[in-house]
N, C-alpha and C positions, 0 to 999 in steps of 0.2 A: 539215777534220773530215768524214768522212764517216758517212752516216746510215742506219738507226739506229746508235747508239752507245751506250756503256756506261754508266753512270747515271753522273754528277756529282757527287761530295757535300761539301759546305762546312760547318765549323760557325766560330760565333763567341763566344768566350768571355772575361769579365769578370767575376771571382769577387768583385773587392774591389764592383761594382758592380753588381752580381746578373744579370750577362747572361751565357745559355747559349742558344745560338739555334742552329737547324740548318737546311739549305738544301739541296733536293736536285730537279734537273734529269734525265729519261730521255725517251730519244724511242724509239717501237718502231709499227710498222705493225699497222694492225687487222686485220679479214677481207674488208674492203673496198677496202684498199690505200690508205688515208688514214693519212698520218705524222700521229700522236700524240704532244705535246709535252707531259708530266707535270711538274706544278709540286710541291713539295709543303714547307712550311713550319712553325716553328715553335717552342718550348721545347727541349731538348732531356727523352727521357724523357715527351714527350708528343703526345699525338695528330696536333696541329695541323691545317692546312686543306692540302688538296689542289685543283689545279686543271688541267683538261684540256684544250687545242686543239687543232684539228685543222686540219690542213694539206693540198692537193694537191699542190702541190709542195716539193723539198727546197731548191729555192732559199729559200721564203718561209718554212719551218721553222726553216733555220739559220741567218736574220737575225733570226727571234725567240729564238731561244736566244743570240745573241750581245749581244742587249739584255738579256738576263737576267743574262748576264754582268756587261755593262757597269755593269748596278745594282746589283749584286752587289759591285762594283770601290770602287764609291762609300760602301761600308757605314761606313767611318771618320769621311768628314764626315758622317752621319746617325747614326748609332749611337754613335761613340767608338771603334769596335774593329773591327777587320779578319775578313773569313772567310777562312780555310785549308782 
């Protein structure tokens, strides 16, 4: 995966069990030249939270996004339902 890269976006959805959840990863460089890892979460259709780090290297950027992943992966045994 090379960085930055194009935004990520997962949702997860359970209508009989009321879950509409959305999940969305970008990484993009500042003015400073700090890789910017953009978290941003939540309902689908609503606000949710956003969270930003920041990174010197794209080594250490793209082992946090791959742990994002990986938790991401796990949304089943937590939730019930898979993200796509």
């Amino acid at each position: 995966m090379e960085l930055p890269f194009m935004p990520i976006e997962l949702t997860a959805r359970d209508s009989a069990r009321g879950i509409a959840r959305r999940w969305r990863v970008v990484v993009y460089r500042d003015l400073f030249g700090m890789l910017l890892v953009e978290t941003q979460w939540g309902r689908i259709g609503r606000a949710g939270q956003r969270l930003v780090r920041a990174f010197v290297s794209e080594d250490a950027a793209l082992a946090h996004v791959r742990a994002l992943l990986r938790r991401r992966a796990g949304a089943v045994r937590r939730i019930g339902v898979g993200y796509a």
